[in-house]
C-alpha positions, 0 to 999 in steps of 0.5 A: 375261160377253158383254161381257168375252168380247168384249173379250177376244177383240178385245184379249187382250192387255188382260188380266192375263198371269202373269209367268214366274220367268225373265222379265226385271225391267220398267221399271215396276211397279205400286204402287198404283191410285186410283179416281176415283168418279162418272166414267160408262163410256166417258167418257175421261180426256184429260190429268195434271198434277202439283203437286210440292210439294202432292202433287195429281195433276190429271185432265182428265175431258172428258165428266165436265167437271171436273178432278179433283183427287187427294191422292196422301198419300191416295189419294183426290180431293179437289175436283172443278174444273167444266170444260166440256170440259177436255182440258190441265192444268198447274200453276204452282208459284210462282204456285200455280195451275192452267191447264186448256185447255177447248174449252168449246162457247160461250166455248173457252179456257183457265181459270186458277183458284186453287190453293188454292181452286179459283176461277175466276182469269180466262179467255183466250178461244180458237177452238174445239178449244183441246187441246194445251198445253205450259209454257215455264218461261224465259218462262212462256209458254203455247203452246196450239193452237187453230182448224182444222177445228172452227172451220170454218178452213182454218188451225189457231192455236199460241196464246201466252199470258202465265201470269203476267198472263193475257193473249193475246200472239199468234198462229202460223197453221199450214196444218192442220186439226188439231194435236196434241201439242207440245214445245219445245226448253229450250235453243233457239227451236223449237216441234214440233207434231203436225200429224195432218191432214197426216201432218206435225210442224211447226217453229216458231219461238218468237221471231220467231212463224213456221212454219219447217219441216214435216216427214214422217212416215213413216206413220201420223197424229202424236199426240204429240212429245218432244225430246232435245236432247243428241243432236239428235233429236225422237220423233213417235208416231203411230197407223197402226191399232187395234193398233199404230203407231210412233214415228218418230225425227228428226235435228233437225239435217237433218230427216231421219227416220232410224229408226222404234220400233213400238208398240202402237195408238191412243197418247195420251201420249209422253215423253222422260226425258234423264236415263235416256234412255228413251220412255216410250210409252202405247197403249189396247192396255193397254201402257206401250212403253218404249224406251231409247236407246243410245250408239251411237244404238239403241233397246232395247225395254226393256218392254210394261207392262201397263196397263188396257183402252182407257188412253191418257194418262199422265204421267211425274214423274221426281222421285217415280220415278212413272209415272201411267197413267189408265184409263177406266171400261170397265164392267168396271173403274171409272175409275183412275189406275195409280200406276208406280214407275220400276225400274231407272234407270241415269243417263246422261252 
């Protein structure tokens, strides 16, 4: 009882709040949680991934160090993948198999397994702190980044690899001790990538390999990037404090940032939907920020979602109208995944 009085006290707003009759309808309600047994307290779950046609969710559990593996028909995991430190997980439809970046201690890289059985395919050695991943479905290039400070550089590496055939294409140097999050844009050649040391977003060019730009951020350390393409703009979520931070919005085509969206603190997870031109924005404060954006090229804050204590990944899959929030094992709660329906989606021209 000491324990939750505290928490509490810290993070009030962590806690069930009753909904009033005349408060207005949320972007997301919650339609199921799914427990993840055998995960310690205080152990995080880092990031998701989706396997459409198969109905598996993946679930990163860094210090667990495995992958866990969940029937959504049935609620319940499955398998569990052993993982030195994963942190990225993507899935490969076609292909039917799964990439997870691990900053493995002695060999970090990313591991390619069967998604059927879940055996180890082959590994792409990398530099330590391999993190970040992001799947370029035109090419079926992955870009993961790498290096920096933990591998006592004075540089970072956004590494490109060959999903198809394994293979380590090259490399792009950052001047950077730590990167984050990355986006690409689908119709062009840039690369955003969160450059947290530097209070940066740099901008890479896919094809010839080169940084082009960097970026300011107003305030704050950048975490997580997301591109609208239509309307020429890149969202940068930072983290400013424990309790709150912001999403800084650019003009891609100037490079200006021309507006910045507060949301809570410590986020983790951002992403950008163009079809119903909404933010979806997940903070350890126990809140999903969703912003829409506007004809006129303003953001209504349509919601705080309440989520759990100290749940700071997500993952949005337009497809089912779900949004998946993952929770650690608090020592109040065990871990979980939240499973969100998407409310009220209004299509966008």
């Amino acid at each position: 009882m000491v324990k939750l009085a505290i928490l509490v006290a810290i993070f009030p707003f962590a806690f069930p709040q009753h909904a009033h009759p005349s408060d207005p309808p949320v972007p997301l309600a919650l339609v199921q949680t799914i427990e993840v047994p055998n995960i310690p307290e205080g152990h995080r779950i880092d990031h998701l991934g989706i396997d459409l046609n198969g109905h598996r969710l993946f679930s990163t559990m860094q210090e667990a160090h495995k992958v866990a593996v969940i029937d959504l028909d049935t609620g319940t995991v499955t398998h569990s993948i052993p993982v030195a430190n994963p942190h990225a997980v993507l899935y490969r439809r076609d292909l039917d198999r799964i990439y997870v970046s691990d900053d493995d201690p002695v060999e970090p890289g990313v591991k390619i397994f069967d998604g059927r059985d879940y055996r180890l395919l082959t590994s792409v050695k990398l530099l330590k702190r391999t993190d970040s991943m992001v799947y370029d479905p035109q090419t079926h290039y992955l870009y993961v980044v790498n290096g920096g400070t933990s591998a006592k550089l004075d540089y970072s590496l956004v590494s490109i690899l060959d999903s198809t055939t394994g293979s380590h294409l090259g490399d792009v140097k950052v001047s950077a001790g730590s990167l984050e999050d990355m986006d690409l844009e689908a119709s062009g050649y840039r690369l955003y990538v969160a450059v947290e040391d530097k209070n940066q977003v740099a901008i890479i060019d896919r094809e010839k390999r080169i940084v082009l730009d960097a970026w300011s951020v107003p305030h704050g350390s950048p975490v997580a990037t997301a591109v609208d393409e239509a309307h020429h703009r890149l969202f940068v979520a930072c983290r400013i404090g424990q309790l709150h931070g912001e999403i800084a919005v650019f003009d891609t085509q100037s490079g200006k940032a021309i507006k910045t969206l507060p949301i809570g603190g410590l986020l983790d997870y951002m992403v950008f939907d163009a079809k119903s031109r909404r933010i979806y924005a997940v903070c350890s404060t126990a809140d999903v920020d969703v912003y829409e954006q506007h004809d006129d090229g303003e953001y209504a804050l349509l919601g705080k979602v309440e989520t759990a204590l100290l749940a700071r990944t997500g993952l949005l899959v337009p497809e089912l109208h779900r949004f998946f929030v993952a929770s650690p094992n608090t020592g109040l709660t065990p871990a979980e995944i939240l499973v969100f329906q998407v409310e009220g989606l209004q299509a966008h021209n």
